[in-house]
C-alpha positions as CSV (number, residue, x, y, z in Angstrom):
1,X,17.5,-10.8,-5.7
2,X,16.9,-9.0,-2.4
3,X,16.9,-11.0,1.0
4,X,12.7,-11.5,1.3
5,X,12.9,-11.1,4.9
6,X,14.3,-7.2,4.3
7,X,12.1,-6.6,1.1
8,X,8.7,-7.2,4.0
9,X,10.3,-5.2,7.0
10,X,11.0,-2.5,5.2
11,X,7.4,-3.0,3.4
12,X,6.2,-2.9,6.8
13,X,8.3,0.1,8.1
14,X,6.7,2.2,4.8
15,X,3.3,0.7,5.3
16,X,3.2,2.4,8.9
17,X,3.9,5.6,7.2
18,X,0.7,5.2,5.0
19,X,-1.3,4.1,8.0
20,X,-0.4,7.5,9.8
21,X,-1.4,9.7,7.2
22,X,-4.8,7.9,6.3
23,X,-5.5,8.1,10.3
24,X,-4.6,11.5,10.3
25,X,-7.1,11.8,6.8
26,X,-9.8,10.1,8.2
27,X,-10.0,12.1,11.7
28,X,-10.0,15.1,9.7
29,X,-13.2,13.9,8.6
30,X,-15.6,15.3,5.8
31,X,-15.4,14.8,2.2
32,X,-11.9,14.2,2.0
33,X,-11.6,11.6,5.1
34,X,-14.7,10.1,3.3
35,X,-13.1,9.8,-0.3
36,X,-9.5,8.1,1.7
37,X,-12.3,5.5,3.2
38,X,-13.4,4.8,0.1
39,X,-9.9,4.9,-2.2
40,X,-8.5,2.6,0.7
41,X,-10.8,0.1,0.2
42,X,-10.5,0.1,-3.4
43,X,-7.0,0.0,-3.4
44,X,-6.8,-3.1,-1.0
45,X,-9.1,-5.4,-3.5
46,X,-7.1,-4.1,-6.3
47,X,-3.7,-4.7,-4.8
48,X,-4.7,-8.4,-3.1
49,X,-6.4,-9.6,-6.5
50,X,-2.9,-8.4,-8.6
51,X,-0.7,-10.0,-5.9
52,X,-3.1,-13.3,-6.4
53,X,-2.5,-12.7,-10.6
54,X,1.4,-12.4,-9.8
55,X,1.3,-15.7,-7.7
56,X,-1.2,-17.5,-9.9
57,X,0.8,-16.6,-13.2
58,X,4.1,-18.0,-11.6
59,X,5.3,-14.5,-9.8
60,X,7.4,-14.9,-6.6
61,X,6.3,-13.5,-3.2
62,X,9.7,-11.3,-3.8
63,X,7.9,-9.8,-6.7
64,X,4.6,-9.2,-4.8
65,X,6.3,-7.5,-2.1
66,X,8.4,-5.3,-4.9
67,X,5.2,-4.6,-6.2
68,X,3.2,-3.8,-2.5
69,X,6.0,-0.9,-1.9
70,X,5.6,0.5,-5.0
71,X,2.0,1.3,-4.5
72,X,3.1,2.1,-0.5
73,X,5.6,4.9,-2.2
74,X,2.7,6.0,-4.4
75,X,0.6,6.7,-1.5
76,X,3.0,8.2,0.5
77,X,3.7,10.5,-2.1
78,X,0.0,11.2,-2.8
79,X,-1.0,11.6,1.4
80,X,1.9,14.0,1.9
81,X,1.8,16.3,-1.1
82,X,0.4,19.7,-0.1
């Protein structure tokens, strides 16, 4: 298994990626900085109540994490397609 130290710094690294491109969304305003509000939200209930499944079911944090960048790539893919 990956070192869990370098699985959440590079989660972190991604995740500021994300972060720019929803900013970025969001001062654009109108309906789509309105409909990235909203999705982002969404998103963050659904992704902390499937990392509390994972834990509660006997997942490791090291499985969370794998999981977290997964759904980082995804929305990286998603904020910079054209």
């Amino acid at each position: 298994m990956h070192n869990p130290f370098f699985s959440s710094m590079m989660l972190a690294i991604e995740a500021q990626r994300v972060v720019e491109l929803r900013l970025v969304r969001l001062a654009w305003g109108g309906s789509e900085g309105m409909a990235e509000a909203q999705s982002m939200v969404i998103e963050k209930m659904h992704a902390a109540g499937e990392a509390m499944m994972t834990l509660m079911t006997g997942g490791s944090p090291e499985m969370v994490i794998a999981r977290y960048r997964e759904h980082v790539a995804f929305n990286t893919k998603r904020l910079t397609a054209g």
